[in-house]
C-alpha positions in Angstrom: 19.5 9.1 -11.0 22.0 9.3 -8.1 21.9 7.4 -5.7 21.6 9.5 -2.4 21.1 7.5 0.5 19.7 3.9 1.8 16.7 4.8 4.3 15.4 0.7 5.5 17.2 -1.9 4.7 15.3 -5.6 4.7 15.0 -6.0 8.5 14.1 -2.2 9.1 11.1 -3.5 6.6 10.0 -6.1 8.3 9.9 -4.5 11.8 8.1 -1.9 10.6 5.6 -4.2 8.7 5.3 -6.0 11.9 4.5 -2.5 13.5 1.6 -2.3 11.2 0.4 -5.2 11.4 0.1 -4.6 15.2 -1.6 -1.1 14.8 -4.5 -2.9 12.2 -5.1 -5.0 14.7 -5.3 -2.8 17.4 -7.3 -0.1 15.6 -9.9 -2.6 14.8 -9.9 -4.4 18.2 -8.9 -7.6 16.6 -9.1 -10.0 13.1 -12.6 -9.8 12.5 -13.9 -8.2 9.3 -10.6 -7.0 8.0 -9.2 -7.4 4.7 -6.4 -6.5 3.0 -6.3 -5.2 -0.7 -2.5 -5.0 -1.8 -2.4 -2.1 -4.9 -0.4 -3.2 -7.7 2.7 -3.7 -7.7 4.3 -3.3 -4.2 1.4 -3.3 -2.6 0.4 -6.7 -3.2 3.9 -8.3 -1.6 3.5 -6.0 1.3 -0.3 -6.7 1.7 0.7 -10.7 1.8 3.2 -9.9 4.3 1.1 -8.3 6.7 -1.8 -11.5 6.8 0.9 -13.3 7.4 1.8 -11.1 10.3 -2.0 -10.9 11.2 -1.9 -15.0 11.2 0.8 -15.0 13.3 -0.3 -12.8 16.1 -3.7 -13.6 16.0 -4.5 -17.2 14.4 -7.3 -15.7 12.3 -5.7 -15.7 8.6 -7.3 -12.4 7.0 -8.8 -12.4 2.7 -5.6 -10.4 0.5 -7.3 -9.1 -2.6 -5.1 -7.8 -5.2 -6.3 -3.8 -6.6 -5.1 -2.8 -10.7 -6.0 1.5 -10.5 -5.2 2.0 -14.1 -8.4 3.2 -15.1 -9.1 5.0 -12.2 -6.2 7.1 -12.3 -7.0 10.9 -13.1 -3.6 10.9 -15.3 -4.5 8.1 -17.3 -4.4 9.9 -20.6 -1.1 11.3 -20.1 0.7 7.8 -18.9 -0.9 5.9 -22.5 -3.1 6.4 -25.1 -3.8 2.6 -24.3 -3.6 1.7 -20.8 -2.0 -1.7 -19.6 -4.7 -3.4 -17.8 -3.8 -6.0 -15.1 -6.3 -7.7 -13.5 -8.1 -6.7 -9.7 -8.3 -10.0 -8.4 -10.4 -9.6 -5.5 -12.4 -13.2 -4.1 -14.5 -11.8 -1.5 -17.2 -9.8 -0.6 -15.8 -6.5 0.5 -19.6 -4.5 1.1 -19.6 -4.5 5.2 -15.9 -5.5 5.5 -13.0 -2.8 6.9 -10.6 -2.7 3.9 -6.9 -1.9 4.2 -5.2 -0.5 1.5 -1.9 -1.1 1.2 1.0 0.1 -1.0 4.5 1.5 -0.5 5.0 4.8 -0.9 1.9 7.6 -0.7 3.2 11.0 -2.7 0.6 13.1 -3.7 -2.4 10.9 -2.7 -3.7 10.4 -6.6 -3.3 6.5 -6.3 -5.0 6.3 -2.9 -7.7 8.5 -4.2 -7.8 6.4 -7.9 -7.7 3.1 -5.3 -10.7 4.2 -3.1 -12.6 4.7 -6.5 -11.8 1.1 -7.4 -13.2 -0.2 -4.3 -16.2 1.6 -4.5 -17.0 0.3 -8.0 -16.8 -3.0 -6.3 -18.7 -2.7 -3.2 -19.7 -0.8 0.2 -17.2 -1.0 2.6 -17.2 -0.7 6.3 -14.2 1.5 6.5 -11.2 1.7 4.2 -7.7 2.4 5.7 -4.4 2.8 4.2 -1.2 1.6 5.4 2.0 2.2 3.5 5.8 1.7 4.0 6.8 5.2 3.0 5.1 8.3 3.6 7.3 11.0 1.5 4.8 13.9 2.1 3.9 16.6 -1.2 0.0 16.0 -0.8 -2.2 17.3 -3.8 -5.0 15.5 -2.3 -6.7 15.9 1.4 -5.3 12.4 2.2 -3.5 10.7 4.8 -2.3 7.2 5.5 -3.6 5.6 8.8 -0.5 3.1 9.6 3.0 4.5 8.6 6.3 2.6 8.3 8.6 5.7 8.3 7.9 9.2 7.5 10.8 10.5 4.9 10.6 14.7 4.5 11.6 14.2 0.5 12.2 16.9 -1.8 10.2 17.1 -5.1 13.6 16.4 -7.2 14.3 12.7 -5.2 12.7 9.3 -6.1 12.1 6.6 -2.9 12.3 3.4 -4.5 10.8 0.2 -2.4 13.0 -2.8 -3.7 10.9 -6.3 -2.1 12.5 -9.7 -2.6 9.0 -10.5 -4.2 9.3 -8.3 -7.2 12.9 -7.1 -7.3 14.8 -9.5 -5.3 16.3 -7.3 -2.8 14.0 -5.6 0.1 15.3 -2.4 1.2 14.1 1.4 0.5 16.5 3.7 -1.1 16.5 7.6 -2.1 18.0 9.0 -5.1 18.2 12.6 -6.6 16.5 12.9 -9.7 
């Protein structure tokens, strides 16, 4: 890979997770009956971020659930013959509840899809929303993102990677040519 340019560095992150943060709020007229479900791996980091962005401008600490798609992927058979299974850790009820999705970068909308399926093999849910840092564009699927950090036109030959202190040690959001 080759490095090709830095597109957020670790306070461009936050403001735009504060951004977010604001929009949830907003779109739901306030705290009540949200929850946030971080999709493994940099969603869950970025999930905790926001309820702690949520707490902060509104008092009212929101439920952060943790989301494992592997067997909900439609590509499963070509990542493993046997998947790696990490564990959904989600300790509320999310039947009636407006669930936000969150993870860092949306490509062709498979994981969104595969996440949606995971949550409705749990429960019923109000709504569900997504919110992710990075929108690169190159749909397969009819799906958007509802909150946005930064739109990044990408070619199909370039990589976005999302480095959070959390997992990596570094936050920032770099593109490389593949």
């Amino acid at each position: 890979m080759e490095f090709k340019a830095t597109l957020m560095d670790e306070d461009a992150v936050k403001r735009s997770l504060i951004r977010i943060s604001h929009e949830i709020l907003e779109d739901n007229k306030g705290p009540e009956g949200i929850c946030l479900v971080g999709i493994k791996t940099r969603g869950i980091p970025l999930a905790e971020r926001i309820a702690k962005n949520i707490e902060h401008i509104s008092g009212v600490k929101v439920p952060v659930g943790i989301l494992d798609i592997t067997l909900y992927r439609d590509d499963l058979s070509k990542c493993s013959e046997d998947p790696i299974l990490n564990a959904t850790d989600i300790q509320f009820k999310i039947t009636g509840k407006n669930v936000i999705l969150i993870d860092d970068v949306i490509f062709t909308g498979r994981t969104a899809r595969a996440a949606m399926d995971a949550i409705f093999s749990i429960g019923r849910a109000a709504k569900i929303k997504l919110a992710v840092l990075i929108d690169r564009g190159h749909r397969e699927l009819p799906i958007r993102p509802d909150f946005v950090g930064k739109n990044v036109p990408s070619a199909k030959g370039e990589m976005i990677a999302v480095k959070l202190l959390e997992t990596d040690g570094i936050t920032g959001v770099s593109l490389y040519r593949i």
